[in-house]
Each structure stands twice: as structure tokens, then as C-alpha cells.
C-alpha positions in Angstrom: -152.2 -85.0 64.9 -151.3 -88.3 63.3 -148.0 -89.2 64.1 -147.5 -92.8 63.4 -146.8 -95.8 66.3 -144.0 -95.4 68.5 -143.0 -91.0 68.9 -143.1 -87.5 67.4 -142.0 -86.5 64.1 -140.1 -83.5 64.5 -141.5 -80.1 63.4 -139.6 -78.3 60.2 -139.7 -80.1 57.0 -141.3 -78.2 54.4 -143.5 -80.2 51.9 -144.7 -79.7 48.2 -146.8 -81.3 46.0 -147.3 -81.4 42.3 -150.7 -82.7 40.7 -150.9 -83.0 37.2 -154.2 -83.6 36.8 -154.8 -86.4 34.4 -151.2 -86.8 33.1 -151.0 -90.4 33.3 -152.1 -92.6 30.4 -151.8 -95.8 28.1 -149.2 -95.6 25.0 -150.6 -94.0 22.1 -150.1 -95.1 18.5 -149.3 -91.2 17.6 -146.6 -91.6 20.1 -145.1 -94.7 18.4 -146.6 -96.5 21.2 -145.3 -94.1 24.1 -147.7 -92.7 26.8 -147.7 -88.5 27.1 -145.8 -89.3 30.2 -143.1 -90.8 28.3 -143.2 -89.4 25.4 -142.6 -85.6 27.0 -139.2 -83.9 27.7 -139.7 -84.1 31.6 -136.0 -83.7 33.0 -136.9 -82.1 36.4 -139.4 -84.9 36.8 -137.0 -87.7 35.7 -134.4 -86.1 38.5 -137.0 -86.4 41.2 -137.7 -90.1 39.9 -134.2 -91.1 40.0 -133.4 -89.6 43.1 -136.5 -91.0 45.3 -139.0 -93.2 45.4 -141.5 -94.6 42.5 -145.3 -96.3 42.8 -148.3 -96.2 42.6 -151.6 -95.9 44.8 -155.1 -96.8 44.2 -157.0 -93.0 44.4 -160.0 -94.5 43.4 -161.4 -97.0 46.2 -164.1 -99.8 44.9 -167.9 -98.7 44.3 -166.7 -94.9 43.3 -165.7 -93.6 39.9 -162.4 -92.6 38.9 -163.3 -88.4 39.0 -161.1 -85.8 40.5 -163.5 -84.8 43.6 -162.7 -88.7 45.0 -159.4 -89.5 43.7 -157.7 -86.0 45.1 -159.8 -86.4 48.2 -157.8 -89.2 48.5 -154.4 -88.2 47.1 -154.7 -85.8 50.5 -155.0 -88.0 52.9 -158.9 -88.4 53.2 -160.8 -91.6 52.8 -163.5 -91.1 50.3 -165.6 -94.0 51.5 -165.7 -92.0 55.0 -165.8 -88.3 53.6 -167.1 -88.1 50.1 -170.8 -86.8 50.0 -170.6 -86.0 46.1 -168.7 -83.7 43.9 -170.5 -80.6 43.6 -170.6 -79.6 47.4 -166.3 -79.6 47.5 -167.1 -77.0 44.5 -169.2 -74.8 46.6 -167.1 -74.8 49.9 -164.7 -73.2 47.0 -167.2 -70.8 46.3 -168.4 -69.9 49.8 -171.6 -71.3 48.8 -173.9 -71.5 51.9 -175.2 -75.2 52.3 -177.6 -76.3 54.4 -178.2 -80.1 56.5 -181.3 -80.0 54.2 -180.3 -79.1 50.7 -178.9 -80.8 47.8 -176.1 -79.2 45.5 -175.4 -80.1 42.2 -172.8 -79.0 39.2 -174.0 -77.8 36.1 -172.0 -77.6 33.2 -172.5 -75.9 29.9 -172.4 -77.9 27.5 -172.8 -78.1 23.4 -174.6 -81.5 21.9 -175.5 -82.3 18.6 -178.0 -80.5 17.5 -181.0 -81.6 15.1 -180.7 -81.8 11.3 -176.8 -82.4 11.7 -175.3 -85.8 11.5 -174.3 -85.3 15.3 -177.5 -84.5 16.4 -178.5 -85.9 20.0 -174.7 -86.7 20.7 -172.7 -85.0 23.9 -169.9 -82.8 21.7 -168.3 -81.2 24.7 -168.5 -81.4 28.2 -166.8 -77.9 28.6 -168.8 -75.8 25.3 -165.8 -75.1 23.9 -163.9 -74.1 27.0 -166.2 -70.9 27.2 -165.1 -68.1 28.8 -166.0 -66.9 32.4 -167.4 -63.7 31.2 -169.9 -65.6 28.5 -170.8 -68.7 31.0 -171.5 -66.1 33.7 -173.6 -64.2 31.3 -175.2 -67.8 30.2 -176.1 -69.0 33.6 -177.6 -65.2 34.8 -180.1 -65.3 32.1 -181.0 -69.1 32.2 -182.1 -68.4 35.9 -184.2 -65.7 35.2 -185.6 -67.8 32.3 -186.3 -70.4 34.3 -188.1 -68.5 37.1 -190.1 -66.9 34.1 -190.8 -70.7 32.5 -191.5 -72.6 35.7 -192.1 -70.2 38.6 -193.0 -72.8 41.2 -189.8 -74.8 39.8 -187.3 -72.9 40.5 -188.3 -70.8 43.1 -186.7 -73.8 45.1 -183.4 -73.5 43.4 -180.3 -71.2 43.5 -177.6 -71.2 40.6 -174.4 -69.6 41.3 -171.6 -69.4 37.8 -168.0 -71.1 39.2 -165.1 -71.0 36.4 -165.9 -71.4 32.5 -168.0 -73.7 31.6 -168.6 -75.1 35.5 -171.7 -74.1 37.9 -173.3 -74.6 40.8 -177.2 -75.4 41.5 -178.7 -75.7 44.9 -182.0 -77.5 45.6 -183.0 -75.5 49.4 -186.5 -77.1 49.4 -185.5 -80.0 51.0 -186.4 -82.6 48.4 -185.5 -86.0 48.7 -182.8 -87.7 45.8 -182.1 -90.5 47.4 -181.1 -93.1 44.7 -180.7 -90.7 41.7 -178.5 -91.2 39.3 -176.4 -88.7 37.2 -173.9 -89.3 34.7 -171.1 -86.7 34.5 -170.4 -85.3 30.3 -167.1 -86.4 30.3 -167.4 -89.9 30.8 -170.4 -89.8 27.6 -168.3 -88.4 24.7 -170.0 -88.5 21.4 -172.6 -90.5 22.9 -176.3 -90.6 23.2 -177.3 -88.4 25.8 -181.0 -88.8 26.8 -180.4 -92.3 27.9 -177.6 -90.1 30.9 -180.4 -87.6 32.0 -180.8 -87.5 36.0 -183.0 -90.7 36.4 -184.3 -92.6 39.4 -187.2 -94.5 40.3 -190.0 -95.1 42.9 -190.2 -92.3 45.6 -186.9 -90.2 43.8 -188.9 -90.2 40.5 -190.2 -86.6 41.3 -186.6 -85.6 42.4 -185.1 -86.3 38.9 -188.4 -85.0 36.8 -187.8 -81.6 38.5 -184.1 -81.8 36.9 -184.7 -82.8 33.7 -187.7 -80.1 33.2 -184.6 -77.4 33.9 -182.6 -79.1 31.6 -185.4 -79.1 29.1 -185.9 -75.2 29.7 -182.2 -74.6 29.3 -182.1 -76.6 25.9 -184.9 -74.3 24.9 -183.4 -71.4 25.6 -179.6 -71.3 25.4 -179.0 -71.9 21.8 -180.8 -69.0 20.2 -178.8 -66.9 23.0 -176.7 -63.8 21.7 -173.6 -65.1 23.2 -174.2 -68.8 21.6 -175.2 -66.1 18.1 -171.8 -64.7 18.4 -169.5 -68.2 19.5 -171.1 -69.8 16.1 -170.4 -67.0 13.9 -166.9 -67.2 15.8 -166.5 -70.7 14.4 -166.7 -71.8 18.2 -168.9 -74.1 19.5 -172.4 -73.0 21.3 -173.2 -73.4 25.0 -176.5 -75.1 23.6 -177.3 -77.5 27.0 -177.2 -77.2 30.6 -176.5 -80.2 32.2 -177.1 -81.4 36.1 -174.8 -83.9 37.9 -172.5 -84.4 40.7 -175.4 -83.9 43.4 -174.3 -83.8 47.0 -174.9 -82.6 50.5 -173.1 -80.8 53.3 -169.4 -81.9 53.8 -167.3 -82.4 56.7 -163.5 -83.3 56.9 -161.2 -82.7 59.9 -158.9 -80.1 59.4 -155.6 -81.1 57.9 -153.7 -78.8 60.8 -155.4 -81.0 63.3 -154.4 -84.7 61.6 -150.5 -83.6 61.0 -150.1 -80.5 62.5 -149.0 -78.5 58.8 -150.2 -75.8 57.7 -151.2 -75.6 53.7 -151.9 -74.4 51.6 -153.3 -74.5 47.9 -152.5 -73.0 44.0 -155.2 -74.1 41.8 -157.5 -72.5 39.0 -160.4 -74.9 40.0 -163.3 -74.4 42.5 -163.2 -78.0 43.5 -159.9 -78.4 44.1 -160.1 -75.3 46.2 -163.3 -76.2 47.9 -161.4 -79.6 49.2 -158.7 -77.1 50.3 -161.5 -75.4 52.0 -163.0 -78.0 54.2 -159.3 -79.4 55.1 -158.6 -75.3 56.8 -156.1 -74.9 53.5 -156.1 -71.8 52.1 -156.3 -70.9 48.6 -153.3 -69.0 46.8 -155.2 -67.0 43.9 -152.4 -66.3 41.2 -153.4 -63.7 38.2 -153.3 -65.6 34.7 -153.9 -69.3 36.0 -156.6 -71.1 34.0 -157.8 -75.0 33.6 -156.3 -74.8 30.0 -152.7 -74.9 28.1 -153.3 -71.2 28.1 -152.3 -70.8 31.6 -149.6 -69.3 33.5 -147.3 -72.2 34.2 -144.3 -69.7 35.2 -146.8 -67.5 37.5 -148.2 -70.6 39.3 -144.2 -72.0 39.8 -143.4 -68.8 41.5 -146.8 -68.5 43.9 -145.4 -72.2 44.6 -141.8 -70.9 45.3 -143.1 -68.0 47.5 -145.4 -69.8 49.4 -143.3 -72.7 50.8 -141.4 -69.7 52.9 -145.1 -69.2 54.5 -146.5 -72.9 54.8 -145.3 -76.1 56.1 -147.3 -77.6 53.1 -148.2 -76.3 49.0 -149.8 -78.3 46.9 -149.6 -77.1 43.4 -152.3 -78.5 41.2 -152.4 -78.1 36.8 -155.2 -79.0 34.9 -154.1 -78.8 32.0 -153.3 -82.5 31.0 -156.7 -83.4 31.7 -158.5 -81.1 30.3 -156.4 -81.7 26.9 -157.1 -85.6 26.9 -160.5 -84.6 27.4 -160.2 -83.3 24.3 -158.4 -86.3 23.0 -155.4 -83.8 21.8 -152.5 -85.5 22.7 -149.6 -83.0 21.3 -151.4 -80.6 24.4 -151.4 -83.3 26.5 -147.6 -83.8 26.2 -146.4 -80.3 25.9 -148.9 -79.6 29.1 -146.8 -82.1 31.1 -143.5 -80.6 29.6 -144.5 -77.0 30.9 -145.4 -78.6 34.2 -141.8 -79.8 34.2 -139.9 -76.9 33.1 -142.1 -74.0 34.8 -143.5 -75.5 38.1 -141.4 -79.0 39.1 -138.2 -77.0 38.1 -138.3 -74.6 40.1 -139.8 -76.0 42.9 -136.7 -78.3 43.0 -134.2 -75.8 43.3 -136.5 -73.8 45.9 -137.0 -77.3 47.8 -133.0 -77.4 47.5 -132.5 -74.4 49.8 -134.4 -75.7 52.7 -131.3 -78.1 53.3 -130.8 -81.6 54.0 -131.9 -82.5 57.2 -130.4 -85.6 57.3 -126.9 -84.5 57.3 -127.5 -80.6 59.1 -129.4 -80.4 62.2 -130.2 -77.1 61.8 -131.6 -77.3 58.3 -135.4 -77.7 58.1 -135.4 -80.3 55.0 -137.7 -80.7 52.1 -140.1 -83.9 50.5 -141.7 -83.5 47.3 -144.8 -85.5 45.5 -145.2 -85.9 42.0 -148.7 -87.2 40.7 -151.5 -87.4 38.5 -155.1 -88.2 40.8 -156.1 -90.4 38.2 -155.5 -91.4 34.4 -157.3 -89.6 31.6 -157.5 -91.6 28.0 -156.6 -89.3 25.5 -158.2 -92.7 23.6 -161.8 -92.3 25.2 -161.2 -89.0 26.5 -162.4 -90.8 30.0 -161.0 -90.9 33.5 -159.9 -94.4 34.3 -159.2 -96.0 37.3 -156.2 -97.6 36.6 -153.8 -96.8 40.4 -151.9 -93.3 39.4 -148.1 -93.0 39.5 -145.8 -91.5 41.8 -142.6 -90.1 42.3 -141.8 -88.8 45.6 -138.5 -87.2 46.8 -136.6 -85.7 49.6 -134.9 -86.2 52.7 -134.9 -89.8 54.2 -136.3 -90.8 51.0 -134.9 -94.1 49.5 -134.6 -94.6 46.3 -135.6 -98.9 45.3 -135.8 -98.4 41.7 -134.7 -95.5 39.1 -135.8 -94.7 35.9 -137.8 -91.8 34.6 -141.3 -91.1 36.0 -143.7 -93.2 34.0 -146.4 -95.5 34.3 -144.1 -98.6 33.7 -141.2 -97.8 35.9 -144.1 -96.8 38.2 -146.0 -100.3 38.5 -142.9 -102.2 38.2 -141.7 -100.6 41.6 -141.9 -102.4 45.0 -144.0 -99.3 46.6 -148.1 -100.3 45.8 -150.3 -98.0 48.2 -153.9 -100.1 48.0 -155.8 -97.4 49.6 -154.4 -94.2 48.3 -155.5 -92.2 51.3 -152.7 -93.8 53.2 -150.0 -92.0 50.6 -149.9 -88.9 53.1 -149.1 -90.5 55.7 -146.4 -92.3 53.7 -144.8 -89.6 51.9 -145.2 -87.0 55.2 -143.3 -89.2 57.6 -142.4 -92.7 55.7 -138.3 -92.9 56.7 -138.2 -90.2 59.0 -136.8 -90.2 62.8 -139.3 -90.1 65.3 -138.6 -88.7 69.1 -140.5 -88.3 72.4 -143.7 -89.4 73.6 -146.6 -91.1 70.9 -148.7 -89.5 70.1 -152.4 -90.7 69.3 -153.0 -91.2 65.6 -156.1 -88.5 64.3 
């Protein structure tokens, strides 16, 4: 249990936090110069800025890219230089996916590029097809494994494919091979690029390792746009599923359980496996709530009251949105700010006023007391439709929380405040037990 120098926190305080994936930004000329941040109606947010404590932390340490599987890692208290093996094993603890010491697991996302004869041809379109559905990806990604074991027999009898959510998969390499310095280049950070030049590449003894990926993502280009469910989205005036694309490879994970490190039990509300699979490997469990999606389509009201109910179960409930990111992936900023202005009126509010009725434990001994976290993991450009790595703001209220400079939450009033976290795994620590009394014996730090 990490307690900090000098005695023991005392048990009771219940804790919440908010991630809106992506939500921060730089100003927009179809804003009038404003970022989504500050452009939305956020007054549950702005409360919670003005009442507490604004900054920022560095999610993304140096060497890594700014992507959600680091940059939450971190936002939870857990170095990514020390527990990061790659993205797609977090998805796959999500997915009960067994992994072995010796195998290699990799995402796979369906994807649409240009195709030939159009003036887009040999460009990455969309990282997410269209947003496809779970039913037609899961559909996809049966059939491409069966077409691949027809294809390339001795290929893929080494590899397992298991469909996640939408457009996102999971492909296991169980024979053992050796990646070593491979390279992959994830589809969201290529938009309307070139992507042959972002295929799995490495050289020298990984060369063999990287050939056996691009021969399935050959296959898969072969196959999946003539498919009856790519037939249908086109005459649906959506875009095909027309590539499968491999990134994200990984091995094994191991992180100590969060129960152990500050003795709270969590929990997590999220409609993506890799957030849950981090969940996972920390001993969190996941909260599935009917009607939550990735998308602007999803339950914000239903994911505010699993948020509610849980706090009265859990010392700890991270509540985790997509949406934001997935809109400036998408470089649609009007979904981007009315994402973040759901957030505010359908998770943060309520939250609040739930948070509220735990007391104030500063003036009432007998009150348990409440702390709540506000934050993007990382910056998505509605301008490049990228992740950047630009430190992500903060708001963070509560009991024993002081408040050095108001002002709504925003990525100015954020970096202009005195609170700078340089290695954003340290922000836990910070917002658990930053201010608050400490008695009895020390305790060893985890």
C-alpha cells in the first residue's frame, strides 16, 4: 500500500474519476479560435475547476507515443516505462484472451483505404471502417480466418484471431516467433496518407516476423472487399471494411494490483476492451452498462448512473467516454464539442451531486468524504485527427483540495496553473492523498 512519507491515510474517502478520452485540443478556426474544451457549455466541469485544483501532467513519458494504452496506463498510477509491453495485450486481458510467456499479440483493425481507379486510391480513409458495427466486424473477422487458413494453411495455423468491439481485434502469434525490433504504425496516426510505406517492417533476423504479417494483410485485402457485408455497407452509402490492418504487438503483462499499492477497491465503466483490459491487470473490475458505445451514440445518462451506483460499492470508479476522441478522429469538431457537453451534463453532473452526499470530511468526522478527477489521457487534433503529446489538463476536486487558480477547465487556465505533474504516473498519488491528514505508523511505499 503506498501511503506517502511520514503515516497512514485514513480509510473512507470515496473517489471518482472522469476521462474524456481525447477532449483536450488546440483552438480551432471553426471555433473562432476556441478549443472544444472551451468552446462547449461545460458548467458542472467549470464548478469542479473553480472549486479545486487545475494542471496538467505529462501521460506520455519520452521514447513512447502519445496513444491511450500508455497515456491511461499512466493516468492510473502506473509507470509505462516499467509496465508497458504494447497495446494490444491490455486489449486482451479485457477479453480474457489467454497469453502465453511465448506469444505475441497484436490489434487488428478493419479498416477502409482508397481503393484503385479512385482519386484516393492507396490512401488510409479510416482507421475504424466507418465505425462498423459489432455484428458485421464479427462476421468480417470469422470469415477472414477461415480464408486465411484456406489461403495460407501453414501461415496461419500459428495464429488465433479473436473480434473485440467494432472495428477493433485481436491476433495472437502462439508459435513463438521472434519480432524483436518490428515496427508498426497504428491507422490513426496515418490519415489520408500513403499506407504501404506503414506496413509491419523490420530488418535483419525480424525480417521473417513482419513478411508473415504483411502476407495476412495481403490475404485480407484480397478478400474483404468483395465481402457481402462490405456489398451491402457500399450500397448503404457507408464505407467498406476493405483492409485488415496489424499493429500494437505486445507480450504478457504484469502490473501490481491497484488494492495492493493503495488499498481501494475499483472499479471501471468503459465501452472499450483496452481500457478494461488495464482495469483487468490492476484487479478492477469492469462495470458493463447496456447502450454504452465508443461513439456520440452512446448512453451518456446510462453510464452517469452505473457511476452513481457504483461509488456506494467501491472506494474508487473511474468513468471513461470515448466519445471526444473518436469524433476528432474524425476531424468533426461540432461532435467533439457536444461529446464533451454530454459528458458534462449526463456523467460529471451527476457524479457531483452523488460525490456531494458522501460529506465533507474535513469539517464531519463521521462523513466519509469525496475527491474527483477530471481529464483527457491525451490531446486529439481535430486538425490532424492525431493523438499529440502535448501534457493533458486537469481539474481535480474534493475534500482537502485547494484551490491556487480558478477559471473554467481549459487547456489555458490548465498550463497557466502552478500544479505541473512531469511524470503523470505520480498524478494518483497526488490526487488520492495530496492535502490529506495522515495518522499512525508509516507505512512502506508499494
Amino acid at each position: 500500500m503506498t501511503a506517502g512519507a511520514g503515516g497512514h491515510y485514513p480509510s473512507g474517502v470515496k473517489y471518482a474519476i472522469v476521462i474524456a478520452d481525447g477532449a483536450a485540443d488546440l483552438p480551432l478556426p471553426q471555433l473562432g479560435g476556441k478549443t472544444p474544451l472551451q468552446a462547449a457549455r461545460t458548467p458542472n466541469i467549470d464548478a469542479v475547476a473553480r472549486s479545486g485544483r487545475l494542471g496538467t501532467a505529462r501521460t506520455t513519458p519520452e521514447g513512447f507515443a502519445a496513444g491511450s494504452d500508455v497515456c491511461t496506463m499512466s493516468l492510473l498510477g502506473y509507470d509505462p516505462r516499467r509496465y508497458h509491453t504494447g497495446r494490444a495485450p491490455l486489449e486482451a486481458a479485457a477479453m480474457g484472451v489467454p497469453m502465453g510467456e511465448r506469444d505475441t499479440i497484436f490489434r487488428l483493425n478493419l479498416v477502409t483505404v482508397g481503393e484503385e481507379g479512385t482519386p484516393d486510391a492507396g490512401l488510409m480513409l479510416d482507421h475504424s471502417a466507418g465505425s462498423i458495427s459489432d455484428g458485421e466486424a464479427k462476421r468480417l473477422v470469422g470469415d477472414l480466418l477461415a480464408w486465411w487458413r484456406e489461403q495460407a494453411p501453414e501461415l496461419a495455423a500459428g495464429f488465433s484471431l479473436m473480434h473485440g468491439v467494432s472495428y477493433r481485434s485481436i491476433l495472437v502469434d502462439r508459435t513463438g516467433r521472434e519480432y524483436g525490433e518490428l515496427q508498426t504504425t497504428p491507422p490513426h496516426e496515418i490519415p489520408r496518407q500513403a499506407w504501404a510505406p506503414n506496413v509491419p517492417r523490420a530488418g535483419g533476423a525480424w525480417r521473417a516476423g513482419a513478411e508473415a504479417l504483411v502476407r495476412l494483410m495481403d490475404l485480407a485485402a484480397e478478400f474483404l472487399p468483395d465481402h457481402p457485408v462490405n456489398v451491402e455497407r457500399r450500397a448503404a452509402g457507408k464505407r467498406p471494411a476493405n483492409m485488415a490492418w496489424i499493429w500494437g504487438q505486445g507480450s504478457r503483462p504484469t502490473l501490481p494490483a491497484f488494492s495492493e499499492r493503495f488499498g481501494l477497491k475499483g472499479a471501471m465503466i468503459t465501452a472499450v476492451d483496452l481500457l478494461a483490459g488495464i482495469a483487468a491487470l490492476m484487479g478492477w473490475e469492469r462495470l458493463n452498462v447496456p447502450g454504452i458505445t465508443s461513439y456520440h451514440d452512446t448512453d451518456y445518462a446510462a453510464q452517469g448512473r452505473a457511476a452513481c451506483e457504483a461509488l456506494d460499492r467501491f472506494d474508487i470508479v473511474c468513468c471513461h467516454v470515448e466519445s471526444p476522441d473518436e469524433a476528432a478522429h474524425q476531424a468533426d469538431w461540432q461532435t467533439k464539442v457536444a461529446a464533451i457537453e454530454e459528458i458534462d451534463a449526463k456523467v460529471v453532473g451527476p457524479m457531483v451531486e452523488k460525490l456531494k452526499g458522501f460529506g465533507d470530511a474535513e469539517r464531519d468526522a463521521k462523513a466519509e468524504g469525496w475527491r474527483l478527477l477530471i481529464m483527457p489521457d491525451h490531446y486529439t487534433l481535430v486538425s490532424t485527427r492525431k493523438h499529440d503529446a502535448t501534457p493533458a489538463p486537469f481539474a481535480m476536486a474534493g475534500n482537502w483540495i485547494r484551490a491556487h487558480r480558478t477559471g473554467t477547465f481549459d487547456e489555458v487556465n490548465c498550463n497557466e496553473a502552478d500544479l505541473h505533474i512531469a511524470h503523470g504516473h505520480e498524478l494518483m498519488e497526488f490526487f488520492l492523498f495530496g492535502g490529506r491528514p495522515k495518522v499512525g505508523k508509516t507505512m512502506s511505499r508499494g
